[in-house]
C-alpha positions as CSV (number, residue, x, y, z in Angstrom):
1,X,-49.2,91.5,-137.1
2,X,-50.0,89.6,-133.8
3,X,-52.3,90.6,-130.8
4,X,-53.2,88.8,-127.2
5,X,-54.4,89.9,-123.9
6,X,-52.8,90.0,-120.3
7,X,-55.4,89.9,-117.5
8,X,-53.9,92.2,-114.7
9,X,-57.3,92.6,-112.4
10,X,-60.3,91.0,-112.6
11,X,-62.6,92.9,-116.0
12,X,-59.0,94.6,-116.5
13,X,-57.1,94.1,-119.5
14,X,-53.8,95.1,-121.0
15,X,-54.1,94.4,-125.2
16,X,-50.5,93.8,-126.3
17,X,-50.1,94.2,-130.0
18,X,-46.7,93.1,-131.5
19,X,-45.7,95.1,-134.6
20,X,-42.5,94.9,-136.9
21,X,-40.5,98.6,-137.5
22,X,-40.7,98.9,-141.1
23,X,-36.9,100.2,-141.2
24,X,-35.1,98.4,-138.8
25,X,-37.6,95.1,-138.7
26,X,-37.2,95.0,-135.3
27,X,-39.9,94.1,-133.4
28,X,-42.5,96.7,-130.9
29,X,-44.6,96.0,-128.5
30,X,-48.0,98.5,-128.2
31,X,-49.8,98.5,-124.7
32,X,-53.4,99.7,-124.7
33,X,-55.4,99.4,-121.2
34,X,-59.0,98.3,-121.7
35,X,-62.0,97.7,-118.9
36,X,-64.8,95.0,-119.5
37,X,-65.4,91.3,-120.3
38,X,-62.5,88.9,-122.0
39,X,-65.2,88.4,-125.0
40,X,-65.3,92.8,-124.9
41,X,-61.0,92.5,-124.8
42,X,-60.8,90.4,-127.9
43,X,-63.3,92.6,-129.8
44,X,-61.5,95.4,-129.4
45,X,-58.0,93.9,-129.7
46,X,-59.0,92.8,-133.4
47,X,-60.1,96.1,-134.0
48,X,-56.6,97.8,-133.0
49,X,-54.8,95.1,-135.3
50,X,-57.7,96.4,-138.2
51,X,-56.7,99.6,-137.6
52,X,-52.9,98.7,-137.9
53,X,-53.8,96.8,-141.2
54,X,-55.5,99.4,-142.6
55,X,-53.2,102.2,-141.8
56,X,-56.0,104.0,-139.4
57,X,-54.0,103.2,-136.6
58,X,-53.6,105.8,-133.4
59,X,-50.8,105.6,-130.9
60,X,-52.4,105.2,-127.7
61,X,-52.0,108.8,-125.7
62,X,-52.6,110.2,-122.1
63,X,-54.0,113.1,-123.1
64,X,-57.1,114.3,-120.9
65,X,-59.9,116.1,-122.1
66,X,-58.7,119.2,-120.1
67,X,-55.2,119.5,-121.2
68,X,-56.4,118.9,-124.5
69,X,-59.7,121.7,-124.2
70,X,-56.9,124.0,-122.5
71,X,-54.8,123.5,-125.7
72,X,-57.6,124.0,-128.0
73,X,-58.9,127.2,-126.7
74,X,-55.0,128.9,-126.8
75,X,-55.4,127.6,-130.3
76,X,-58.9,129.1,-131.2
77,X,-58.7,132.4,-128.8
78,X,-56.8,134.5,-131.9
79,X,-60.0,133.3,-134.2
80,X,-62.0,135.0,-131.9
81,X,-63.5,138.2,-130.7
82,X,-62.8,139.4,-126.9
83,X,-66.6,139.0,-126.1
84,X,-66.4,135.1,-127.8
85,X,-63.1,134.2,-126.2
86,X,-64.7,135.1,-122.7
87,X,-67.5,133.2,-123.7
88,X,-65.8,129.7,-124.8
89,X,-63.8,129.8,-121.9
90,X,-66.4,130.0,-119.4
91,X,-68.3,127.3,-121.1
92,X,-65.5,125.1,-121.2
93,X,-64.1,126.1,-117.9
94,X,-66.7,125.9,-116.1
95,X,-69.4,123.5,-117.5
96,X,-67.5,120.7,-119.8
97,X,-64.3,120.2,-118.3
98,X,-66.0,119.8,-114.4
99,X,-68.0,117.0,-115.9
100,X,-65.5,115.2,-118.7
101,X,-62.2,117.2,-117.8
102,X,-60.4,113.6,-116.3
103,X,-61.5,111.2,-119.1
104,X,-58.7,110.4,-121.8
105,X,-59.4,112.3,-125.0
106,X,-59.4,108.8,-126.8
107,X,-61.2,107.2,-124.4
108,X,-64.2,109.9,-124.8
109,X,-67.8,108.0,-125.8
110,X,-70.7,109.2,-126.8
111,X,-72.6,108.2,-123.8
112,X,-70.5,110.0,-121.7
113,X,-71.1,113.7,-123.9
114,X,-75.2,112.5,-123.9
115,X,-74.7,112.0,-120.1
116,X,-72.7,115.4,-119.3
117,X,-76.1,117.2,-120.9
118,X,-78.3,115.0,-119.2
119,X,-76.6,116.2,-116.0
120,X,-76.8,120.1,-117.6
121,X,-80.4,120.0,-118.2
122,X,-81.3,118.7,-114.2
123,X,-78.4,120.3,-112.4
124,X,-76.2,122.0,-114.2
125,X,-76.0,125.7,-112.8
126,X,-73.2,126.2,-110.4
127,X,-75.3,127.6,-107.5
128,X,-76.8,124.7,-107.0
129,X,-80.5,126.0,-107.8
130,X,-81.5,123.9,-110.9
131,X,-80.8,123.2,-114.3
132,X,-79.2,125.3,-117.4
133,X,-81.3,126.5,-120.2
134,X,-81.2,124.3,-123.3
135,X,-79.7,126.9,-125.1
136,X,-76.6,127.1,-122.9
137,X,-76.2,122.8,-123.3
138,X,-76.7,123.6,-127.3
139,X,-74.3,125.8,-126.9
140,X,-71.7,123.5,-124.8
141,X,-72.7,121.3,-127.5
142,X,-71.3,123.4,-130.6
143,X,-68.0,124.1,-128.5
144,X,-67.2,120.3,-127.9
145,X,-68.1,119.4,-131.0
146,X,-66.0,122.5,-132.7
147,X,-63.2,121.0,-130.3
148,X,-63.3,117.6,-131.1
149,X,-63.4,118.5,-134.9
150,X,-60.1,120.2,-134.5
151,X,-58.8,116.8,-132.4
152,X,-59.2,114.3,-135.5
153,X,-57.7,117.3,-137.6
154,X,-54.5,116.9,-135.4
155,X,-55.1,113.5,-135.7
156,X,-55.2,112.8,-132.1
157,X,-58.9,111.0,-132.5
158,X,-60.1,109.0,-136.0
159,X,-63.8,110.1,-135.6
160,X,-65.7,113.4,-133.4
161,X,-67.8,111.3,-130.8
162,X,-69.6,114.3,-130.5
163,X,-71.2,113.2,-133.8
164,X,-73.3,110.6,-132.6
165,X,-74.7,112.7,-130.1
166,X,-78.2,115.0,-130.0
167,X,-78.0,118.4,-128.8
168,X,-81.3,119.0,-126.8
169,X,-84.3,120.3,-128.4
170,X,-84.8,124.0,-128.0
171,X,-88.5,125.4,-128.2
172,X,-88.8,129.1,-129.0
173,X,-90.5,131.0,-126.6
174,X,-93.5,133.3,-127.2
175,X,-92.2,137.2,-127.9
176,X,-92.6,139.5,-124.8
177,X,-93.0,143.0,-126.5
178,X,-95.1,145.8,-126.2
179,X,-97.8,146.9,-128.8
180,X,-98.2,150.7,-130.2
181,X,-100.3,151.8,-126.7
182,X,-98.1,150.4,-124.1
183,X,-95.1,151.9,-126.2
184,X,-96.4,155.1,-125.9
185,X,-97.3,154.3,-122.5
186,X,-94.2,153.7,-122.0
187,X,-92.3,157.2,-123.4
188,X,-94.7,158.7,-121.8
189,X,-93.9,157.4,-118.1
190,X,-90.2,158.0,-119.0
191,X,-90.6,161.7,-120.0
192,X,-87.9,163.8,-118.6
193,X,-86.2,160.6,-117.4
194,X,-82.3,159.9,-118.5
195,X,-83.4,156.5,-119.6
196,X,-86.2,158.0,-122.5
197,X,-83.7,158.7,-125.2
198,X,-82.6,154.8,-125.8
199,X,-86.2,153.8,-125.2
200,X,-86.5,156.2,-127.9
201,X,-83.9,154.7,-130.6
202,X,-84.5,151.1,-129.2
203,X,-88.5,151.5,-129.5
204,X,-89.1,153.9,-132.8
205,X,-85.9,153.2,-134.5
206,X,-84.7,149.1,-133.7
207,X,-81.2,150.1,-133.0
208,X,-80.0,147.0,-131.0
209,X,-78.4,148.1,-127.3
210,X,-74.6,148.2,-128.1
211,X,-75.4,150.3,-130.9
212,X,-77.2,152.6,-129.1
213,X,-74.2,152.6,-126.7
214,X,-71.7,153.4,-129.8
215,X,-74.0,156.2,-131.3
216,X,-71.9,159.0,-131.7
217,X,-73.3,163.0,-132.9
218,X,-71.2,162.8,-136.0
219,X,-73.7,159.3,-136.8
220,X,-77.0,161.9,-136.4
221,X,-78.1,164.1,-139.3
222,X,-80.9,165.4,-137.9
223,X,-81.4,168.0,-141.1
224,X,-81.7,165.4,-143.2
225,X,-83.5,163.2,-140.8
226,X,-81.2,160.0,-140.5
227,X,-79.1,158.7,-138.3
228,X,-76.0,155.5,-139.6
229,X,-75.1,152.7,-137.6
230,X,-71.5,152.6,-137.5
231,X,-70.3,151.0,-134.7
232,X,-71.4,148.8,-131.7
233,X,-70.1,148.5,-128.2
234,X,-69.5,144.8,-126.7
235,X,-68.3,144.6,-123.0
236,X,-66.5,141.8,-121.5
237,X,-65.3,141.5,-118.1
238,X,-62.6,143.9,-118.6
239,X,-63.5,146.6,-121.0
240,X,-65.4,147.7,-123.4
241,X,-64.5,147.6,-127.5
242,X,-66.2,149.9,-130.3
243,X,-66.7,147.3,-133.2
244,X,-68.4,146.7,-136.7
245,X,-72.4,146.3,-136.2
246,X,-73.4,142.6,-135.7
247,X,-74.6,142.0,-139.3
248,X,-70.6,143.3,-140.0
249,X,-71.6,146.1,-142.1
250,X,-73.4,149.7,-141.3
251,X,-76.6,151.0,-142.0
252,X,-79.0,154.0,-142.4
253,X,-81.6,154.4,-140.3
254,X,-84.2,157.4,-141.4
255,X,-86.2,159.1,-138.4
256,X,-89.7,159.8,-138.0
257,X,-90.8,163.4,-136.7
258,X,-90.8,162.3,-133.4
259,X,-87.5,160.9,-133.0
260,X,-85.7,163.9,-134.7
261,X,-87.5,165.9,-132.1
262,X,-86.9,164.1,-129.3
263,X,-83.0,164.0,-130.5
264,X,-82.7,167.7,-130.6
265,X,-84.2,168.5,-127.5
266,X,-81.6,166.0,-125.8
267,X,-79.2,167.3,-127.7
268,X,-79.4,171.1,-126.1
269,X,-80.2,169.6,-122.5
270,X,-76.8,167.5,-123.1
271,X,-74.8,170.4,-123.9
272,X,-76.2,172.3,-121.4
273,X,-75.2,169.3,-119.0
274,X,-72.0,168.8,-120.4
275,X,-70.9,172.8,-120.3
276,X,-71.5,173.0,-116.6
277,X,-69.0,170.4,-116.0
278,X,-66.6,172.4,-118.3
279,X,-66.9,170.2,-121.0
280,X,-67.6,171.1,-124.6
281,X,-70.1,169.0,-126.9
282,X,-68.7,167.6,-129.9
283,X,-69.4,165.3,-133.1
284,X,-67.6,162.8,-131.3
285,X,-69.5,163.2,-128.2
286,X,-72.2,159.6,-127.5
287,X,-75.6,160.2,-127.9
288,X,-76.3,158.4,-124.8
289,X,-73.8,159.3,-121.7
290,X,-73.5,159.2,-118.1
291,X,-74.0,162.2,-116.0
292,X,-70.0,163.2,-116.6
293,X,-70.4,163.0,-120.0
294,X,-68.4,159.6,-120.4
295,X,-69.9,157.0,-122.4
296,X,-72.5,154.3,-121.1
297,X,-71.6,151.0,-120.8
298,X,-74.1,148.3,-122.7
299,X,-74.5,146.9,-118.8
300,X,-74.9,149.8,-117.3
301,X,-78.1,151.2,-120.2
302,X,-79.7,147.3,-119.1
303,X,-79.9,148.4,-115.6
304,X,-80.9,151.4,-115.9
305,X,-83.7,150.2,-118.5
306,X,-85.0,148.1,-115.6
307,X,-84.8,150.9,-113.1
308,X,-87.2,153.2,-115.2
309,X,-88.9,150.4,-116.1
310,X,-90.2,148.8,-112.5
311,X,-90.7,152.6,-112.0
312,X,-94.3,151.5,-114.4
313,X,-97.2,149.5,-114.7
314,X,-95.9,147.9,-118.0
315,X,-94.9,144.2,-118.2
316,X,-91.6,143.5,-117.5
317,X,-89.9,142.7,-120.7
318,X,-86.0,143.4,-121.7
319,X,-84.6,146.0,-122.7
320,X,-84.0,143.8,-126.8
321,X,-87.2,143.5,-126.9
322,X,-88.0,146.8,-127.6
323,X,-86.2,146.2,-130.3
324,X,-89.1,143.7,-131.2
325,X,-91.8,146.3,-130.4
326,X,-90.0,148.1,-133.6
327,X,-90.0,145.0,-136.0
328,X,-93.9,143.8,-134.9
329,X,-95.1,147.9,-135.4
330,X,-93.5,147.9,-139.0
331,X,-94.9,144.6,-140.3
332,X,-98.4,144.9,-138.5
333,X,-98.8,148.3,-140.4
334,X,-97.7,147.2,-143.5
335,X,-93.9,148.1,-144.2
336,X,-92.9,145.4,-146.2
337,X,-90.5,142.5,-144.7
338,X,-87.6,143.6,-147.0
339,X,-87.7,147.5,-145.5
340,X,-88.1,146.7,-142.0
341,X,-85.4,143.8,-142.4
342,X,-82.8,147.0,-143.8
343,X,-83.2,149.2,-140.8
344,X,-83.2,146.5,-138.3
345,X,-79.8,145.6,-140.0
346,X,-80.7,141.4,-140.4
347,X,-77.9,140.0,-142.8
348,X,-81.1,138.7,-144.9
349,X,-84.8,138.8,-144.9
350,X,-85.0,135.5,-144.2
351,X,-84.0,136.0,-140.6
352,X,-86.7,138.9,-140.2
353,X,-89.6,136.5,-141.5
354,X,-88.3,133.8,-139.2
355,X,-88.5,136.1,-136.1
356,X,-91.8,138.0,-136.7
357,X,-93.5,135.5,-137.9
358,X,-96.8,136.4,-135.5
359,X,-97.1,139.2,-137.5
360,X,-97.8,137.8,-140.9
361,X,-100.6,136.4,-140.4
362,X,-102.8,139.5,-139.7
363,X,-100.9,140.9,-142.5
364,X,-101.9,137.9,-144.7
365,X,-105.7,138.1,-144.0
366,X,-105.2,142.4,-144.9
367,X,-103.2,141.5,-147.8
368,X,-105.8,138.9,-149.5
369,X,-108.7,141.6,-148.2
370,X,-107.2,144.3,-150.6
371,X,-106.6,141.9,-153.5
372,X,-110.3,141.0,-153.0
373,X,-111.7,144.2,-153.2
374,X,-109.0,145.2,-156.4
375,X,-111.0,142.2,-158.0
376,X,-114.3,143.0,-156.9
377,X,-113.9,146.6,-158.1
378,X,-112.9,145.5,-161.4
379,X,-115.3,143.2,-162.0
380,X,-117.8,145.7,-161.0
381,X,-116.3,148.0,-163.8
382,X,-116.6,145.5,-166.3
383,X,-120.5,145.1,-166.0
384,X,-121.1,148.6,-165.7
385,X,-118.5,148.8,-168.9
386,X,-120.8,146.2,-170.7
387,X,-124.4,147.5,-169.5
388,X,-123.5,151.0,-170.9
């Protein structure tokens, strides 16, 4: 097995590798292009006749990173949800493929991937004004290297290039929430307002906002004081789908005085609404509608969140992190992790630790405080037991 170079232009090479066809024992000729120095053009032609040797070998393709990110996608889109499948596709429409879309699949370095984020980070947003987030280049991240996992699968690359490359470093920002005053603050300002009753299940029940958006009558017992979590509604560009909650399975949430009250008041005032437009309230009316009665969109409850809420003197948080407001209240009063990680619906406690972490500390210092005065009240017993 014989190799040698052709110089066609001056740092351009054509490696020439001569092979035998194990059945007929005829002889092949394999043309691979290669750029850079004669010394760089005999490196790499031993490598090809290594890679012959050894078996590893790849037929050279023309196969550019979009055609091949275009065929990947039509593979992966039936894996995926409709709110994911909009998702990959814009990140790979519209931020990986401007940047590496014309560079040969098997010609893809890892200098080039570290140089497409490097590019993200500074300039990256398509209006011109500024860099992405590091989240969004993590993210672009996880799809090429998801991608390029599935290329060596197909055995159209030997090794994922994405590999060798760092996603950038992403530094959690501090919690925007509100504490127990400016929530009440807050219900207060909204009273009488269309937008109070998901304040209401996002602030004094967690309920995330496409649940809130999927909460049905027939989910509410309010004699028994509980409401389940059933379903949760995920818009895409086109429509809206009623689908398992995000942790995959439902939940019980059980209401406080407050909230069953507040629900039954808005349920009368609904029905009230809903009969003058001829329509009757059922179990399978939403919870949360639009003035016709039809169901609110997960986009449409976010605007009008920040409509009621620039309508205050509150800090402008979003409308999630009321959902936060729920989770710090719990912990900083002393429901322990493992309750308030149930009727936020986190797959595992783990996840509620990690996120609320603020809170523990306070509720460390309370927590060795009680244990300190258990001791010091038994010890106190003790003498007293050994005086008398």
């Amino acid at each position: 097995m014989r190799g040698h170079l052709r110089e066609r232009a001056p740092g351009h090479w054509a490696i020439v590798l001569e092979i035998r066809d194990p059945e007929t024992g005829q002889r092949k000729r394999k043309w691979h292009s290669f750029r850079g120095t004669k010394r760089e053009a005999q490196v790499e032609c031993s490598r090809l006749i290594a890679t012959l040797s050894g078996g590893s070998y790849l037929e050279p393709n023309k196969i550019t990173m979009a055609q091949f990110l275009e065929q990947w996608l039509e593979h992966i889109n039936p894996q995926l949800s409709p709110k994911s499948r909009e998702r990959y596709s814009e990140i790979v429409r519209k931020n990986i493929i401007p940047n590496l879309g014309a560079v040969l699949l098997t010609k893809l370095r890892p200098a080039q991937i570290s140089q497409m984020y490097a590019k993200a980070l500074a300039s990256g947003r398509r209006n011109g004004n500024g860099g992405l987030a590091p989240t969004t280049v993590v993210y672009m991240h996880r799809l090429l290297k998801h991608a390029l996992a599935q290329a060596v699968r197909w055995e159209l690359l030997l090794r994922n290039p994405a590999d060798a490359v760092d996603p950038p470093k992403v530094e959690r920002e501090p919690m925007s929430t509100f504490d127990i005053a400016q929530t009440a603050e807050l219900l207060e300002a909204l009273r009488g307002a269309r937008a109070r009753i998901p304040v209401v299940l996002a602030a004094l029940c967690g309920l995330r906002r496409g649940e809130i958006a999927a909460l049905r009558w027939r989910h509410v017992d309010l004699v028994s004081g509980r409401l389940a979590i059933m379903e949760s509604a995920e818009q895409t560009a086109t429509a809206v789908r009623y689908k398992p909650p995000k942790s995959g399975r439902g939940r019980t949430v059980a209401l406080s005085v407050t909230v069953i009250t507040e629900l039954r008041a808005h349920k009368v005032q609904q029905a009230e609404e809903l009969l003058r437009l001829g329509v009757r309230q059922s179990e399978d009316t939403f919870v949360y509608t639009r003035e016709d009665g039809e169901p609110m969109q997960p986009r449409s409850l976010t605007r009008a969140w920040e409509q009621a809420l620039s309508r205050t003197t509150l800090p402008r948080i979003r409308f999630h992190d009321l959902r936060h407001a729920h989770a710090t209240h719990l912990l900083a009063n002393g429901v322990h992790p493992k309750v308030a990680s149930e009727r936020l619906g986190h797959s595992r406690v783990g996840i509620t630790l990690d996120l609320y972490s603020h809170v523990l500390p306070g509720m460390q210092e309370d927590a060795a405080a009680r244990v300190d005065d258990a001791l010091r009240r038994a010890l106190q017993k003790r003498v007293s037991e050994s005086i008398g």
